[in-house]
N, C-alpha and C positions, 0 to 999 in steps of 0.2 A: 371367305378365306380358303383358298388352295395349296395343298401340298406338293412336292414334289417329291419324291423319293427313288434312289437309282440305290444299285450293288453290282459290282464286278466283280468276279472271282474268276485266276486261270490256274485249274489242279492240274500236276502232273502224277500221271497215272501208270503207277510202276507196273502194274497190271491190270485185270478185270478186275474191276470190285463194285461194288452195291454203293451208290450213294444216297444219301438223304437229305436237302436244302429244307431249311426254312426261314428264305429270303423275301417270299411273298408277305403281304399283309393279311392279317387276318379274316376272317370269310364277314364278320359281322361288320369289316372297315369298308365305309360308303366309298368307291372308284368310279373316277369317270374314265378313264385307261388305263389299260395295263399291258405291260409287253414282258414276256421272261421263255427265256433260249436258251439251249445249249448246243456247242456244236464242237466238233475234233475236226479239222479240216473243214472237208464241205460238205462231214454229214454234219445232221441236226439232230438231236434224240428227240424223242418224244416222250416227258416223265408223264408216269403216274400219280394224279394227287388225290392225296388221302386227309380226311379233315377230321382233326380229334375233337372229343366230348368240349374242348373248348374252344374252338371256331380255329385252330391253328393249322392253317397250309401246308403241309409234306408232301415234297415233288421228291420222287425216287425213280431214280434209273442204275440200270448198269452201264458204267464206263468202259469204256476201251484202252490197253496202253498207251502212251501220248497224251498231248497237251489239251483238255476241255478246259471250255471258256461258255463260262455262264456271267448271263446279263440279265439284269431287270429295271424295270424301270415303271412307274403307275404314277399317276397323278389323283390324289385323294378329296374329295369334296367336303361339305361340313361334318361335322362328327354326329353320329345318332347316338339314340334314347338307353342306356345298357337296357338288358331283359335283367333279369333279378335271379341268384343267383340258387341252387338246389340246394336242400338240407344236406345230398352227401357230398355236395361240391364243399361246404361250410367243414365238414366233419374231416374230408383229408387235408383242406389247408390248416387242420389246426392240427396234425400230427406230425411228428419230428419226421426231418427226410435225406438225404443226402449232405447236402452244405449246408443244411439249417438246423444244426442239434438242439430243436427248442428244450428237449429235456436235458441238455452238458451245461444250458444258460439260464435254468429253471432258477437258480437260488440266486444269481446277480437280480436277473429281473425281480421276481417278487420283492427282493431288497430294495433295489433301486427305486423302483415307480410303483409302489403300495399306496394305495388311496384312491390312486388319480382314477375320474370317470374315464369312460375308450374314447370320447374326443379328447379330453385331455391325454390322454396315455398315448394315445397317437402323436401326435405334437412334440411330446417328452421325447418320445424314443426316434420320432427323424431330426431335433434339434441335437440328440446325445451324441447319434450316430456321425452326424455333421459335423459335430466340434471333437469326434475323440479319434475318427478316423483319416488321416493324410492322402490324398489320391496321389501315385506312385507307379505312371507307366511302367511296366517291365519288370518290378519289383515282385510281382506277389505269381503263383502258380495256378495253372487250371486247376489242379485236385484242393486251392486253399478253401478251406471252409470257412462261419461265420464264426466257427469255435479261434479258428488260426487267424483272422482275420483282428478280434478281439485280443488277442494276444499281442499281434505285432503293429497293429494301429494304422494300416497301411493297407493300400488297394486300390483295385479300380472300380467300377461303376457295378458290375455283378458281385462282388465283394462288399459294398453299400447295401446292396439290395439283400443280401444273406442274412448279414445281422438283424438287420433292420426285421426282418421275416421272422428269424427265430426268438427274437426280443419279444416281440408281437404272440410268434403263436403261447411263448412262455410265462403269458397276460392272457389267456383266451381269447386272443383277437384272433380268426381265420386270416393267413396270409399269404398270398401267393406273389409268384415270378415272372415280370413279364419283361419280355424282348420288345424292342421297337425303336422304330427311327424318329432321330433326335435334330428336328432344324435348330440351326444353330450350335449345337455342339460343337467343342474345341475341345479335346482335338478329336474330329467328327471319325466317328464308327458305329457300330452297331452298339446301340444304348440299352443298358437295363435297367431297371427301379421296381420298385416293391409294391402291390396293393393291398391295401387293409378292407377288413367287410365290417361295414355299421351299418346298421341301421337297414337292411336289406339291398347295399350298394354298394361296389369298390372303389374306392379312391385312391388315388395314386400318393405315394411318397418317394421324392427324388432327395437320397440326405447328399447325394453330390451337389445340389445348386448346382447345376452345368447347363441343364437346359430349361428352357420355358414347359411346362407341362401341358399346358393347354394346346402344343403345339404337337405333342407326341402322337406318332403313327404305330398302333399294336402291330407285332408281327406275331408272338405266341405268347402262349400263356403256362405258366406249370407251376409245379412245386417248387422249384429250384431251377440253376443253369443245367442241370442236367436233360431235363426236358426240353427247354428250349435252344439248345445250338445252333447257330447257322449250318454245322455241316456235319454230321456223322457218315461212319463207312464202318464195313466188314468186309473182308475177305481177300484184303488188297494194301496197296501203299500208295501213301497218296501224298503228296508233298503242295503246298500253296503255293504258290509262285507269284500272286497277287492278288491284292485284296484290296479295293476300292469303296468305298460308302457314301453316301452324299444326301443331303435332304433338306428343302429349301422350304419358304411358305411366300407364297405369290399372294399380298394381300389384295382384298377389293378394292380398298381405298389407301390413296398413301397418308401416314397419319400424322399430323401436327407436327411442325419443328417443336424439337428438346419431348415429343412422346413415345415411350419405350417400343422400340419396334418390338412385333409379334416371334422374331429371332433371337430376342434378349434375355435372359434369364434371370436378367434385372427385372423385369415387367410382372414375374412370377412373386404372390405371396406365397413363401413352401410354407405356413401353417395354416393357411386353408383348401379345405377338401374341393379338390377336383377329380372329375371322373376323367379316366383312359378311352377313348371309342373300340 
């Protein structure tokens, strides 16, 4: 099984400024191609990439005023083996962070899910997050956290992944944020979901049900959306002008009438543990 995965974006650029993409896939995700550009006219920049402690791609340039258009595109082969993960990588995902106040959501959780072993308690907390939180394009803000989120019972896909995180770290479970592209997805964009660590391995939790997990493309990894954005800037104004996403899976075989294609999010059991690549 093959992926596909594309992103367009055209910034208009009120002036010089610094930017930061993290559109590519991650350095550990197996590629049989990749193509990714930027150009204003008919220069072409050439970013700088830099790869953090957790395999995630940052391409940095400075922009020019005017209209840049950045393009990617990679086609992704099977998924590999994760490496296992460091005692201090275990020891920040278990600390409260930006959008994840595991310490504001300390006394729901130990209430809530007291008893349960971490595979059970994992299960609890993406089946909780599933049924108490409403997905709600346009509704909720960048700065909502998983404290506001719990509040108002509504969100999108990085708003799932937050609670879910601070639930988790507020149980002792390490939990981290990952960005990636989602075949199948409606309404397809840049996807987020949560990882939990057991047993020396991360497993993915999607409590949106929107996509198949087994199908998911890592793009970054962090604490929170704060670490992983598609687009950060300083020193400048930057307006989006357009934002394209798209990610397909080209199976090998086509599979049985009435069997859940590899795009269905039907086809995904969300209480059992699968790994991210």
């Amino acid at each position: 099984m093959h992926r596909v995965v594309t992103a367009e974006l055209d910034l208009d650029l009120g002036s010089s400024v610094d930017l930061i993409f993290q559109v590519a896939t991650a350095q550990q995700v197996s590629l049989v191609s990749e193509s990714l550009t930027f150009t204003r006219g008919d220069r072409e920049y050439t970013p700088t990439e830099i790869v953090d402690q957790s395999g995630s791609r940052l391409h940095c340039l400075t922009g020019e005023p005017g209209l840049l258009r950045a393009r990617y595109q990679a086609t992704v082969g099977a998924t590999t083996a994760q490496t296992r993960t460091s005692d201090l990588e275990a020891i920040v995902y278990l600390r409260p962070s930006r959008y994840c106040q595991s310490d504001e959501v300390f006394a729901q959780a130990r209430r809530q899910f007291r008893g349960l072993e971490p595979r059970e308690l994992i299960s609890a907390v993406s089946e909780f997050v599933s049924t108490s939180v409403t997905y709600t394009p346009g509704l909720s803000l960048g700065t909502d956290s998983a404290v506001t989120t719990l509040m108002t019972g509504q969100g999108v896909c990085r708003d799932y992944a937050h609670v879910v995180i601070a639930l988790l770290r507020a149980m002792d479970i390490p939990a981290r944020y990952a960005a990636c592209y989602a075949p199948g997805l409606r309404p397809m964009d840049f996807h987020a979901v949560a990882e939990a660590y057991l047993d020396g391995a991360w497993y993915v939790i999607d409590a949106t049900r929107l996509a198949d997990r087994r199908s998911l493309v890592r793009i970054a990894t962090g604490r929170d959306a704060a670490d992983c954005a598609f687009l950060s800037y300083h020193g400048g104004n930057v307006g989006l002008e357009h934002l394209r996403v798209d990610a397909w899976v080209v199976p090998d075989d086509v599979p049985p009438a009435g069997d859940p294609s590899p795009l269905d999010a039907a086809g995904d059991d969300f209480l059992e543990l699968v790994q991210l690549a």
